[in-house]
C-alpha positions in Angstrom: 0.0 0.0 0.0 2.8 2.4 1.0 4.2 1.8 -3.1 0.6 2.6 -4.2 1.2 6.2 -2.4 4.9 6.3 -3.4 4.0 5.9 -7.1 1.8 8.5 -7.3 5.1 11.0 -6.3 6.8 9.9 -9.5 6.4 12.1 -12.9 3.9 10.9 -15.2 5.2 9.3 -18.4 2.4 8.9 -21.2 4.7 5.9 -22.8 4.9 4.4 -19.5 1.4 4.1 -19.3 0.6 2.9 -22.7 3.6 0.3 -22.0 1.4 -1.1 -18.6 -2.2 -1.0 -20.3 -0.6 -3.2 -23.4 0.5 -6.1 -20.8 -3.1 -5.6 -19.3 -4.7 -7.9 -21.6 -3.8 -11.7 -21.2 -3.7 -14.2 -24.2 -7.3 -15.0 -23.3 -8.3 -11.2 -22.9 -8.5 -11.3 -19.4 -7.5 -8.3 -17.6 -4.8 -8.5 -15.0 -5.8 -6.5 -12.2 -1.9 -5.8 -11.0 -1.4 -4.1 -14.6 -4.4 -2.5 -14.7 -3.7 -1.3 -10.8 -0.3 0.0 -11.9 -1.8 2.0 -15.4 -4.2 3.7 -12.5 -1.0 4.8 -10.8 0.1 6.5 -14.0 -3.3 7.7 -14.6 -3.0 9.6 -11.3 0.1 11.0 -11.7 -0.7 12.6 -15.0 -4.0 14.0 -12.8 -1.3 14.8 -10.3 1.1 17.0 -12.5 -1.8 19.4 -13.2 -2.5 20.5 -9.7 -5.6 20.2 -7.8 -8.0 21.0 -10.3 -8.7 16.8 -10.4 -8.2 15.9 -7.0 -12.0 14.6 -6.5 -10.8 12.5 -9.0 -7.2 11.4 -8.2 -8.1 11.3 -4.5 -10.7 8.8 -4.8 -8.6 7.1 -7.7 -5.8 6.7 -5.1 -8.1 5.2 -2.4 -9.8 2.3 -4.5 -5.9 1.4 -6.3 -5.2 1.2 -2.4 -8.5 -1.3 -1.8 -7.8 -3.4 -4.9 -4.1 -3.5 -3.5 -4.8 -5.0 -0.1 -7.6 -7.6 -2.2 -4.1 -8.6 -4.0 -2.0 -8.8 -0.8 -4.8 -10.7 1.4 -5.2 -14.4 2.0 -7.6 -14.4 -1.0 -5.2 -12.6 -3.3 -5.0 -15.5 -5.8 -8.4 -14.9 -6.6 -7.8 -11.3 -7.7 -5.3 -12.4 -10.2 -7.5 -10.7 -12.8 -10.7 -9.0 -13.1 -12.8 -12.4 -14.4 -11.1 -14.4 -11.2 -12.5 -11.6 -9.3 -16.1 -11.3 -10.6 -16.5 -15.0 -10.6 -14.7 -15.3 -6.7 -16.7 -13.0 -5.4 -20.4 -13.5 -6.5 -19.7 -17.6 -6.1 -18.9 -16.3 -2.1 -21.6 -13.7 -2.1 -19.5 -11.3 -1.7 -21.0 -8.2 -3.8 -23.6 -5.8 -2.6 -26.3 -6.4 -5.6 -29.0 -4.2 -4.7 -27.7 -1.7 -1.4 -24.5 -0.8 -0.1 -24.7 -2.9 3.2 -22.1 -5.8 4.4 -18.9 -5.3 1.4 -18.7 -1.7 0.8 -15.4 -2.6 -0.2 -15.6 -5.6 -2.2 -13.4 -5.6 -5.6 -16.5 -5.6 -7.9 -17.3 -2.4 -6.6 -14.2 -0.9 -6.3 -13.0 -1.6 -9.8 -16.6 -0.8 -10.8 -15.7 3.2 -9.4 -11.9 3.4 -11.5 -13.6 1.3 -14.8 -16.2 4.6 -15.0 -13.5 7.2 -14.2 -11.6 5.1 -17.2 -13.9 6.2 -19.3 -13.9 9.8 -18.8 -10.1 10.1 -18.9 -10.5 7.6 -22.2 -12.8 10.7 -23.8 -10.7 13.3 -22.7 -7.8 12.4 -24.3 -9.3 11.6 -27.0 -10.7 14.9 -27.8 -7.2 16.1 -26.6 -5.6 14.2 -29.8 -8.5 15.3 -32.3 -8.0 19.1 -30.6 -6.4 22.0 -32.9 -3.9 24.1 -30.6 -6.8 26.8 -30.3 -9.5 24.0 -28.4 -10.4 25.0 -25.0 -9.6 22.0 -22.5 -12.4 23.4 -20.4 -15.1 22.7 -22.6 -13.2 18.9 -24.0 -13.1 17.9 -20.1 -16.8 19.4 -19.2 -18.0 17.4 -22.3 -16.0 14.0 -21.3 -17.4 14.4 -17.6 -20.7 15.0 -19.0 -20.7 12.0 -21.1 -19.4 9.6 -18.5 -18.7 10.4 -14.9 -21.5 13.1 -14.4 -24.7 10.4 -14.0 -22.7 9.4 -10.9 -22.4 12.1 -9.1 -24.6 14.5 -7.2 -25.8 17.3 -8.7 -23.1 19.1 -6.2 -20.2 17.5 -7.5 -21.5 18.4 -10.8 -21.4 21.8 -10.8 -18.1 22.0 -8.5 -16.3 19.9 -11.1 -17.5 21.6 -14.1 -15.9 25.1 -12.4 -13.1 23.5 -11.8 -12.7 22.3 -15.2 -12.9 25.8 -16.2 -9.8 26.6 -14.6 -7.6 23.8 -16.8 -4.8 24.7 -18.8 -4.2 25.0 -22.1 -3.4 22.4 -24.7 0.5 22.7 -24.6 0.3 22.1 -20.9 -1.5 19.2 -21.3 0.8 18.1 -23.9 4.2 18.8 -22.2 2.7 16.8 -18.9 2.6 14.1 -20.7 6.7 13.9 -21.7 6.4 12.5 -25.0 8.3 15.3 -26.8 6.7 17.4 -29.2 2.7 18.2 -30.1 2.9 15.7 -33.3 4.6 12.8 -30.9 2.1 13.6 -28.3 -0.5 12.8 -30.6 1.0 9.7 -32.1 1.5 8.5 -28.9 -2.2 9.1 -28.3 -3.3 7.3 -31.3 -1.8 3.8 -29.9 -2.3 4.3 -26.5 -6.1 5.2 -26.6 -7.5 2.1 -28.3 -5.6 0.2 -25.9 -7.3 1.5 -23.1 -10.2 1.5 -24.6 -10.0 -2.3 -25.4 -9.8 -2.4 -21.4 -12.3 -1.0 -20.7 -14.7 -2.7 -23.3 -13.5 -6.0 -22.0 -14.6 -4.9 -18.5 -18.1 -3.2 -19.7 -18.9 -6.2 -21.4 -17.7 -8.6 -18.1 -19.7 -6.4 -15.9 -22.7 -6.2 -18.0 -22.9 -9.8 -18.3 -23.6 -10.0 -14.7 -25.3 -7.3 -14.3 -22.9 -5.2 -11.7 -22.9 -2.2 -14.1 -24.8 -0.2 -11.1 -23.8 -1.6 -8.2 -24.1 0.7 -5.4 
């Protein structure tokens, strides 16, 4: 748990992250929760780099990689291998809240279910981020990603306190030198492989999920 914290210190690398979220995926398209744990991390630290404008985010990002974590390191951690093991371990055992948050407020379906959703914000983000011009405001790219995913979610107080804060992003190039690839046109190469990656992650998950119906777990 203390290298879960640790990590998120380190300076985000966008190459680093695509290199984790390729080695998520197993031969038999399982994901491997320690990969996709440790592409979180990066995830964080690239939220991290641009102050405190996502810290709902990161901070609760940071507290479910720490859940999933001590799931790994626990007597059971065999069974968290990947996310399938996981989803089949845990409703065999009756270990999910279905219907109301109650006895496992803290069981790995739900957790993961929280950072699969935020995947999916950060997945449209930067994708409008690569399809941007230099003159696109991040404000509105982020406010429309958040809208799209995260928003149902949330309260409408969150809502209106995140779409402020997204007002106060940076600019494109900011965005773009975080992410220490090099220049605007590697940036956006770099995006083009990395994205469908993620986003084969996260289907895989979706389509897991949905197939047991834990899409809404409370």
């Amino acid at each position: 748990m203390a290298d879960a914290v640790m990590a998120e210190d380190q300076k985000f690398c966008l190459r680093e992250v695509l290199d984790t979220f390729k080695s998520c995926l197993s031969e038999d398209k399982e994901v491997l929760i320690d990969q996709y744990v440790a592409g979180w991390r990066g995830l964080v630290r690239f939220m991290n780099s641009l102050g405190t404008i996502f810290s709902f985010i990161s901070k609760d990002a940071v507290s479910k990689i720490q859940i999933m974590v001590s799931h790994r390191n626990g007597e059971n951690g065999a069974q968290y291998v990947t996310i399938q093991s996981m989803v089949k371990y845990e409703l065999d055992n009756d270990l999910v809240d279905i219907t109301k948050r109650g006895s496992y407020p803290e069981s790995g379906c739900r957790t993961l279910l929280r950072l699969h959703r935020a995947l999916r914000w950060l997945e449209l983000f930067l994708e409008r981020l690569r399809t941007s011009t230099e003159d696109s405001k991040t404000s509105v790219m982020c406010s429309e990603a958040y809208n799209e995913s995260l928003a149902k979610y949330h309260p409408w107080l969150i809502r209106k306190a995140s779409n402020m804060a997204f007002c106060a992003l940076p600019g494109r190039p900011t965005f773009f030198e975080v992410m220490n690839v090099g220049t605007p046109e590697q940036v956006v190469a770099m995006l083009g492989d990395a994205l469908p990656l993620i986003s084969e992650v996260y289907q895989v998950t979706e389509e897991l999920y949905s197939k047991h119906d834990l899409l809404d777990l409370p």
